[in-house]
N, C-alpha and C positions, 0 to 999 in steps of 0.2 A: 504494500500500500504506500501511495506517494501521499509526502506532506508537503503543504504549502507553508513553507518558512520565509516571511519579507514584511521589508514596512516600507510602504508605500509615501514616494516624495511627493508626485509628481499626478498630475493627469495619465499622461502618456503613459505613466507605469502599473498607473491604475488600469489601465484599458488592454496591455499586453497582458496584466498576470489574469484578469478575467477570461479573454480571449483561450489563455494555456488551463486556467482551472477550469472552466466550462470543459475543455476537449478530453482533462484528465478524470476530472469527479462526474461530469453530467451537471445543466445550468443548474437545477432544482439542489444540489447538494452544498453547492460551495457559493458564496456570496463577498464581494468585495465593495464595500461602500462607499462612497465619497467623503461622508461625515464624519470618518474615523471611527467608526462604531459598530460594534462585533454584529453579524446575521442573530443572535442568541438573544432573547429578550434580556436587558439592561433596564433596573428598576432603577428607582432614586435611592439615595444613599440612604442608609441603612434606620430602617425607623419598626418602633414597637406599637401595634393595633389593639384596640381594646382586647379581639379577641383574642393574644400573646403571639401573634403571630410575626416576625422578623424578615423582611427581605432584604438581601445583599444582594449589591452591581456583582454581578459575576463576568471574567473573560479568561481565557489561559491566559496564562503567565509564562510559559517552559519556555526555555532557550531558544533565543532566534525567533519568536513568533511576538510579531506588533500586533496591536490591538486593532492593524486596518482589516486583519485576514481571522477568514473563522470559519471551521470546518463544522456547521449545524446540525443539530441532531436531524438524522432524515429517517422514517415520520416519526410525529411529534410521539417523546417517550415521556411519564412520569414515572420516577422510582419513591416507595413510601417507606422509609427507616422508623420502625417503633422502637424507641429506648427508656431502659428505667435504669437507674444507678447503673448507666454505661460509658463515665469518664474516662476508662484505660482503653476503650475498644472503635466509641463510634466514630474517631476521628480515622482512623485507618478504615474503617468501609465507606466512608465518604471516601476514600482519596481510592480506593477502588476501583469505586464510582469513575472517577474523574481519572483514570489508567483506561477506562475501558475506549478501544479502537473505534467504538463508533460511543460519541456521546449521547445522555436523555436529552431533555431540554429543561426539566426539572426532578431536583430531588426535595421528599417532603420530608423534613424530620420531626416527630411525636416526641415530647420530651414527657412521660409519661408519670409526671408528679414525681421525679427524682428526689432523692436525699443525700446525694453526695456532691461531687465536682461536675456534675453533667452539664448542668445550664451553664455555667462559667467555659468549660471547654464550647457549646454550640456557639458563647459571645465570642468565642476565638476567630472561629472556625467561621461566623458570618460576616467576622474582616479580612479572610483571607478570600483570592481570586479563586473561581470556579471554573472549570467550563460547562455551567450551567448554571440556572437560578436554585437558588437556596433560598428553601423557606423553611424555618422554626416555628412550629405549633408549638406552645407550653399546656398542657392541660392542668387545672389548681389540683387536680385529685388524681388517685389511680383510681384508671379503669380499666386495667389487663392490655394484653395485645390487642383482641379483638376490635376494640371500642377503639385504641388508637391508633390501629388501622386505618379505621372507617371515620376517624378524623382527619390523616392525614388523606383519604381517597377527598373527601369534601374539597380537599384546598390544592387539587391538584389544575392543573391550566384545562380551560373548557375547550382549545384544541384537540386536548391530549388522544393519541390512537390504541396506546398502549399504556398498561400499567406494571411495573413491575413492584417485586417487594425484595427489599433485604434487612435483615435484623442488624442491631447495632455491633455484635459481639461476632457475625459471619463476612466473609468476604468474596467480591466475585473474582473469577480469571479473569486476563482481557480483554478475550473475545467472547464474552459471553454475550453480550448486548447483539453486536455485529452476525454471529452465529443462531441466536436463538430468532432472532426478527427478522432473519435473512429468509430462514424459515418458515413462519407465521407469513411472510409475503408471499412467498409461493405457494401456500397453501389457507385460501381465504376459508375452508370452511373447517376450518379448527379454529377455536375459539379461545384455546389456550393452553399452553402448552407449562411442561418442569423440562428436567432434565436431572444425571445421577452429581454427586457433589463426592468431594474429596475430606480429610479430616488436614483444618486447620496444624503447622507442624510437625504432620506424622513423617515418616522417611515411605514415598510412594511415587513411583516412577511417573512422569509428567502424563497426561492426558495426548494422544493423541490426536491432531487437530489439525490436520493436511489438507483439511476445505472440502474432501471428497463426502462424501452421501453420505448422510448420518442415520442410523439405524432409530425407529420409532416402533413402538410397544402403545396399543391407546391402553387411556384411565378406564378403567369400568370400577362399579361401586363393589363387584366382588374383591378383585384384588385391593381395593381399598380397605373394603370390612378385612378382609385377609391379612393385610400389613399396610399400613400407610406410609409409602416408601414415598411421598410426595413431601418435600421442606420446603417451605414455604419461601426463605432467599433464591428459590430456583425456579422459581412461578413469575409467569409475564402471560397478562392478559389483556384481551382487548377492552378497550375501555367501554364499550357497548354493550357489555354483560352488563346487568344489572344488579345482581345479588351481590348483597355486601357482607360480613360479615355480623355472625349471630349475638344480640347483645347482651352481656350479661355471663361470658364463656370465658374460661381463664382457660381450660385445658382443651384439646379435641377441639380449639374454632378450626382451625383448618381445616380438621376432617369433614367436619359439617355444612363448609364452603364450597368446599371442592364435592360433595356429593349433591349441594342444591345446585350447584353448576349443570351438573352434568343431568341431571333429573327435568333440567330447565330444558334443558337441548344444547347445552352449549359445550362440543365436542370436545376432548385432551387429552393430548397424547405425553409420551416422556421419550424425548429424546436421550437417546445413549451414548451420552457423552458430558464427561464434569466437568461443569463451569462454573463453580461455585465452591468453595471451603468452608466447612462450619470451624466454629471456633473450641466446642468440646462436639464430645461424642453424645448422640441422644441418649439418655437416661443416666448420664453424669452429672453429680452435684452443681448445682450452680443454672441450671438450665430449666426450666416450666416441666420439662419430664422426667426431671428427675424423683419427682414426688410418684413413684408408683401406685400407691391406692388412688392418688387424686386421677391421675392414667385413667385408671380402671373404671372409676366412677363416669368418667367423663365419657369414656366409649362405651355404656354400659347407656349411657343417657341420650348420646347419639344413636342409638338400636331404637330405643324408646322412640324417640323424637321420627324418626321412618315409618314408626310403628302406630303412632296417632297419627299422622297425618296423612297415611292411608299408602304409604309407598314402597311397605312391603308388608307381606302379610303375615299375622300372628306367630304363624308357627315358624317360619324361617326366621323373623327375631329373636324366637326364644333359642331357636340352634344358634344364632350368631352370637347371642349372650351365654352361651354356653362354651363355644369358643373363645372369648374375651376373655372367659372366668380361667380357662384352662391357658390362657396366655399368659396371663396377670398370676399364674401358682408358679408357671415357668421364671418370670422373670422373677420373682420372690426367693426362688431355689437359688436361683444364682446370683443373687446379693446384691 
């Protein structure tokens, strides 16, 4: 991939490097402006909204690149970061973020009634250059992931085509953005897609990623009820789904997202291939699953919830609850 690296003096140099980025990027990717001011929406300096919400000018900064040239997100992405006392972690998945080979056009970050150094690091981290807009939601209370999810989905740009999500504490590869939406555009009737992730640290030989055909598995709610191998840092959907997350859900929202999706009609598949590293392993201290009874409760409650509102029937809920129980003995045996 070719970068556009120059600062523009002049007219005439303006109208060469357009003439060369149109033939190399395509018109619609690359934008060279007159006014010295990046393709990527640029707010006003940095001001706090009743509703705690923070916007910062965003533009790269990296080496050799002026503020005349800017490679825009192409189509419009929003990414939504929920964080609670995530001061040592959310600065490194924002900058992620901002590694990835094709950029969003926003990221939203939930600061989800912290108790540590979190809002001080996002006051950082909204004076530093993006290449993209930064917004900080503050919520005054906790309300779990769910809830500030589905706050940062509210505040996300009303162009937006796509939605992604990543947690404060996980990270993505490079090409995740550019890989997964390269995808989603050749294929308009998926509706949304994951992909497999790596463990943040571990000693694991690089992912494979030579551009060639990527191997696809669809979602269905058996393999779901079965194991929910789906992490929510590796889900990108279109922003035209409707359904948000369940309110009121500390454990299992995702599970119960990803199966109102698909119940909706809105197709997902999992790409085979990791672009994303969690930061611990699921069901290690420090993580929402690490609490195994609450685990248990929670997918015991999503059966239920299928089960009143007429989407699967009786008796295959109580087999599914029956397999959760015998999951939840397993994972107990082994500590």
């Amino acid at each position: 991939m070719m970068h556009a690296h120059a600062v523009i003096h002049n007219s005439r140099h303006i109208n060469q490097l357009t003439r060369l980025a149109n033939r190399v990027f395509g018109s619609h990717c690359v934008g060279v402006r007159r006014d010295r001011k990046p393709c990527c929406e640029l707010r006003e300096p940095i001001k706090t909204a009743t509703n705690g919400r923070v916007d910062a000018p965003n533009e790269r900064s990296g080496e050799g690149m002026g503020p005349s040239v800017t490679i825009a997100a192409c189509p419009p992405i929003s990414v939504i970061v929920p964080c609670h006392d995530a001061e040592s972690t959310v600065e490194r998945a924002l900058e992620s973020i901002a590694k990835q080979t094709n950029w969003p056009t926003q990221a939203v970050v939930v600061d989800d009634a912290s108790t540590d150094g979190t809002a001080g690091v996002l006051r950082r981290c909204a004076q530093r250059r993006w290449p993209f807009v930064l917004t900080v939601v503050t919520l005054p209370m906790n309300r779990g992931p769910s809830e500030a999810r589905n706050a940062g989905w509210e505040s996300i740009r009303p162009d937006s085509k796509y939605v992604a999500f990543l947690d404060a504490d996980d990270v993505w590869l490079p090409r995740k953005l550019e890989r997964q939406i390269a995808w989603m555009e050749k294929h308009q009737d998926v509706a949304w897609t994951a992909h497999r992730c790596i463990i943040l640290g571990t000693a694991q030989p690089p992912p494979r990623d030579d551009g060639s055909s990527t191997k696809v598995t669809p979602i269905s709610r058996r393999r779901l009820l079965a194991r929910n191998l789906v992490a929510t840092p590796t889900v990108v959907v279109r922003a035209s789904v409707r359904n948000r997350f369940r309110v009121g859900w500390r454990h299992c929202e995702d599970l119960l997202l990803w199966l109102d999706w698909l119940d909706a009609g809105a197709r997902g598949v999992m790409l085979d291939i990791p672009l994303a590293a969690l930061g611990r392993v699921p069901g290690t201290p420090g993580g929402s699953t690490a609490d195994l009874e609450a685990m248990y409760r929670s997918e015991q409650r999503v059966i239920c919830t299928l089960a009143t509102e007429g989407r699967i029937p009786r008796l295959e809920a109580a087999a599914w609850q029956g397999y959760a129980w015998l999951r939840y003995q397993r994972r107990r045996l082994r500590g």
